[in-house]
C-alpha positions in Angstrom: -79.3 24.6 66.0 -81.5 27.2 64.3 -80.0 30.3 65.5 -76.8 29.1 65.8 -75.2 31.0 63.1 -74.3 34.9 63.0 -72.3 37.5 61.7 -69.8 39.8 63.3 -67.5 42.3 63.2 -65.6 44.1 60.4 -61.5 44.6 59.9 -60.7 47.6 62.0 -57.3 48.3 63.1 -56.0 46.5 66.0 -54.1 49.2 67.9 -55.2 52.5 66.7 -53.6 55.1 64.9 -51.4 52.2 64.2 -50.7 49.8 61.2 -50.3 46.5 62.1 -47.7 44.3 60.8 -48.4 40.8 61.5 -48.3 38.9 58.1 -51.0 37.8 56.8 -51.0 33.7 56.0 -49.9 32.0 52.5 -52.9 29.3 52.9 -55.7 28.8 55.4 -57.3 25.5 55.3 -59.9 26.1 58.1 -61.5 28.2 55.8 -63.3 25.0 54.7 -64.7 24.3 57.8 -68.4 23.1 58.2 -70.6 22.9 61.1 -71.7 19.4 61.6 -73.1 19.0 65.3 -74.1 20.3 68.6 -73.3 17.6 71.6 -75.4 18.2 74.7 -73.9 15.0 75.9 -70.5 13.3 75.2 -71.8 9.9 73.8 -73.5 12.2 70.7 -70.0 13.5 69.3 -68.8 12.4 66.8 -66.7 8.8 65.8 -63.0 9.7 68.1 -60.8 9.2 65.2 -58.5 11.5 63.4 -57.4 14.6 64.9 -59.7 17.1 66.9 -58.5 20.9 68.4 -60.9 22.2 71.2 -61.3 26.0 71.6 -62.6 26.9 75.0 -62.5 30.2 76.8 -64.5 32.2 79.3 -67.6 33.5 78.4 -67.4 36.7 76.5 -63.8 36.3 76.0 -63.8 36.5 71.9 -63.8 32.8 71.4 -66.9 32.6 68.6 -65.2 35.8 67.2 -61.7 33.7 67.3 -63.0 30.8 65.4 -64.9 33.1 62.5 -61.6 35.1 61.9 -59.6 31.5 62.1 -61.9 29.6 59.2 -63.1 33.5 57.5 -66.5 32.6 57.8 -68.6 35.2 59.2 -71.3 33.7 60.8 -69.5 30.0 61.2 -70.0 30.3 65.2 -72.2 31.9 66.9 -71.3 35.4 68.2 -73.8 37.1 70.7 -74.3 40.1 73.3 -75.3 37.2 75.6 -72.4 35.5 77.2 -73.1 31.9 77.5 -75.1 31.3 75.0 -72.6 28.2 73.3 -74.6 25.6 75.6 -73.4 22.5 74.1 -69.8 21.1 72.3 -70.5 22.3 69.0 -68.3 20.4 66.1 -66.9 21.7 62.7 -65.2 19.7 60.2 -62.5 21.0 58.7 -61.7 17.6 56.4 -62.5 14.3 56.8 -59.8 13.7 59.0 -59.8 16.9 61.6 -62.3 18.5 63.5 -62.4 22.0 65.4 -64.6 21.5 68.8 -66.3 25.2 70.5 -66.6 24.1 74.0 -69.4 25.9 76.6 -68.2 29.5 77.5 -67.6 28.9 81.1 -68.0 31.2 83.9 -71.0 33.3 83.3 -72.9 34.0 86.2 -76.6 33.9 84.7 -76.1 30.6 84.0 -78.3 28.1 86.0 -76.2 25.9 88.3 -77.2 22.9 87.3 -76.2 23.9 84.1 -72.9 24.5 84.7 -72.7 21.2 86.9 -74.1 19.8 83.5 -70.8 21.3 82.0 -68.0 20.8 84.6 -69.1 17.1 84.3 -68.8 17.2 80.7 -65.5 18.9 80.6 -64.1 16.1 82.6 -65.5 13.6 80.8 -64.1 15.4 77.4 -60.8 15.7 78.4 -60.4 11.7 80.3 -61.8 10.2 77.2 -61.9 11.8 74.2 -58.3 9.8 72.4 -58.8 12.2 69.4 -58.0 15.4 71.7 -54.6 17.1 69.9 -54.5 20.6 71.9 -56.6 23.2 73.3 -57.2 26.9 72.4 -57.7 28.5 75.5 -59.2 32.0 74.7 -58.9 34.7 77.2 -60.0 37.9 77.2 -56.2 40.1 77.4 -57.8 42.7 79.5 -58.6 40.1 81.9 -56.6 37.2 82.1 -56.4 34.0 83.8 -59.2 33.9 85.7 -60.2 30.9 87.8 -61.9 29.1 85.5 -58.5 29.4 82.8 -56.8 28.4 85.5 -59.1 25.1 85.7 -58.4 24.3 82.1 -54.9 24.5 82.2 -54.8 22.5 85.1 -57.2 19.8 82.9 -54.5 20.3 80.4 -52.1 19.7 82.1 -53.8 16.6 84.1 -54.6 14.8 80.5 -51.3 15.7 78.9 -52.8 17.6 75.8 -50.6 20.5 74.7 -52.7 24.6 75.4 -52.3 27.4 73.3 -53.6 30.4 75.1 -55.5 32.9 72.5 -55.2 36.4 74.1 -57.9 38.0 72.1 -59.4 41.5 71.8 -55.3 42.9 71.7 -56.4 45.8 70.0 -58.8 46.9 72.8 -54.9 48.1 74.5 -51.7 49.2 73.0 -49.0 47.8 72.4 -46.8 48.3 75.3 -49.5 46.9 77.9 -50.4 44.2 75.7 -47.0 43.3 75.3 -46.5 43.4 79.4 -49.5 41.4 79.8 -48.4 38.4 77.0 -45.0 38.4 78.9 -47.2 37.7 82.5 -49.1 35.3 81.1 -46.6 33.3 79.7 -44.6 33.4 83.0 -47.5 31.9 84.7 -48.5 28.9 82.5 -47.6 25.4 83.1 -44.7 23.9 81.4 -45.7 22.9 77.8 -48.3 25.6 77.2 -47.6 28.6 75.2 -49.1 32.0 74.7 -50.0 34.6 71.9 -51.9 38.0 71.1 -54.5 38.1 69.1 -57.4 40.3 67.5 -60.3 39.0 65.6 -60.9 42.4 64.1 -57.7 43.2 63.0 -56.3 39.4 62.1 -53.1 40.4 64.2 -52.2 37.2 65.0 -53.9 35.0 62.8 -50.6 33.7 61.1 -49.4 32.5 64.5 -52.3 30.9 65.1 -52.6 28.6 61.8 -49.2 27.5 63.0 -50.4 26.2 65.9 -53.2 24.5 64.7 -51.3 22.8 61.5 -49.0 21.4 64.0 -51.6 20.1 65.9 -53.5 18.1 63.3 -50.4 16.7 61.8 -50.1 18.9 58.6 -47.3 19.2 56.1 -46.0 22.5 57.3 -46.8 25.3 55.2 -44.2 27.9 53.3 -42.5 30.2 55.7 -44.1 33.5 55.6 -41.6 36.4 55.9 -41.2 38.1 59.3 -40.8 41.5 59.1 -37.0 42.7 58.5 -35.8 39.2 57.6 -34.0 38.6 54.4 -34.5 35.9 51.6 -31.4 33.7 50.9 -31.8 32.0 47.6 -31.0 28.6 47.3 -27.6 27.5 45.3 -27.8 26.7 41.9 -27.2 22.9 41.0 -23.7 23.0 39.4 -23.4 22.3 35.7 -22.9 19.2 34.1 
């Protein structure tokens, strides 16, 4: 995969003129992550043990820039000017035991059909058989939400019974009031089970919420509770004395 790896944006702020306040998180494990392979077909992916979280998205929608923010790795997955250019399921490691898998960007129209009859049929195949499957990141584009194609994914989802975050990325391309509105749509419109969040690779708004997710997901010991903003610290009783 010579080529594969990139860098990409800098820490701007998400809405501007405006601090954000989302915390940042206590620990990050996927900041370990590793590339390991690039399937073009579902019999070259890895052993289907352990735990595995797919991240799939439209085309363009911020999912490459997602997963570098997620694991702080600049140039982890590739990011490009060219939509479509993640051709294959491309797998990172995160430990021996869990797994992060970048699906094709669906949906772009320069694609070659039988390419994307390449995908659709791999897709399927990914979600009927792969036991390892814990959730799905389903990356969307907050400007332009569920699309067709999203809709397809929740609906595979939903078919397969594995749990679906939707990542609404690129939040600080709008304010806060319409990207509020637009989370509050979204989530009104998913299936039951799935769930919904803002997010910004730039600014890391969001990033906390999204670890969350994910340690769920792969069975980890649930991390410290990072304070929300205005909430208050209740220290634990003292043991009596003897």
């Amino acid at each position: 995969m010579a080529g594969y790896y990139r860098g990409f944006s800098g820490r701007v702020p998400a809405y501007p003129g405006k601090e954000m306040t989302s915390p940042e998180p206590k620990r990050n494990l996927y900041r370990s992550a590793r590339y390991v392979i690039s399937a073009h077909h579902f019999r070259q992916l890895p052993g289907d043990q352990g735990h595995e979280v797919a991240f799939a998205g439209r085309s363009n929608a911020g999912k490459s820039s997602a997963i570098n923010a997620l694991t702080g790795q600049k140039a982890l997955a590739r990011t490009s000017k060219t939509p479509g250019r993640t051709q294959q399921i491309v797998i990172f490691d995160v430990d021996p035991e869990r797994r992060i898998a970048d699906l094709p960007g669906y949906g772009y129209a320069k694609v070659p059909e039988k390419m994307r009859d390449h995908w659709r049929a791999l897709m399927q195949v990914y979600f009927e058989r792969r036991r390892s499957l814990r959730g799905v990141i389903l990356v969307m584009d907050i400007r332009h939400p569920l699309r067709p194609f999203d809709r397809q994914m929740l609906a595979w989802c939903s078919a397969s019974s594995v749990p679906c975050h939707v990542l609404l990325t690129k939040a600080d391309k709008l304010k806060r009031g319409p990207g509020r509105s637009t989370l509050l749509q979204v989530r009104k419109s998913l299936p039951a089970g799935a769930t919904a969040q803002v997010f910004s690779a730039r600014s890391r708004d969001g990033l906390a919420e999204l670890i969350e997710v994910l340690d769920r997901w792969y069975g980890l010991e649930a991390a410290p509770a990072t304070d929300a903003p205005g909430s208050i610290d209740v220290p634990k009783p003292a043991d009596p004395a003897p």
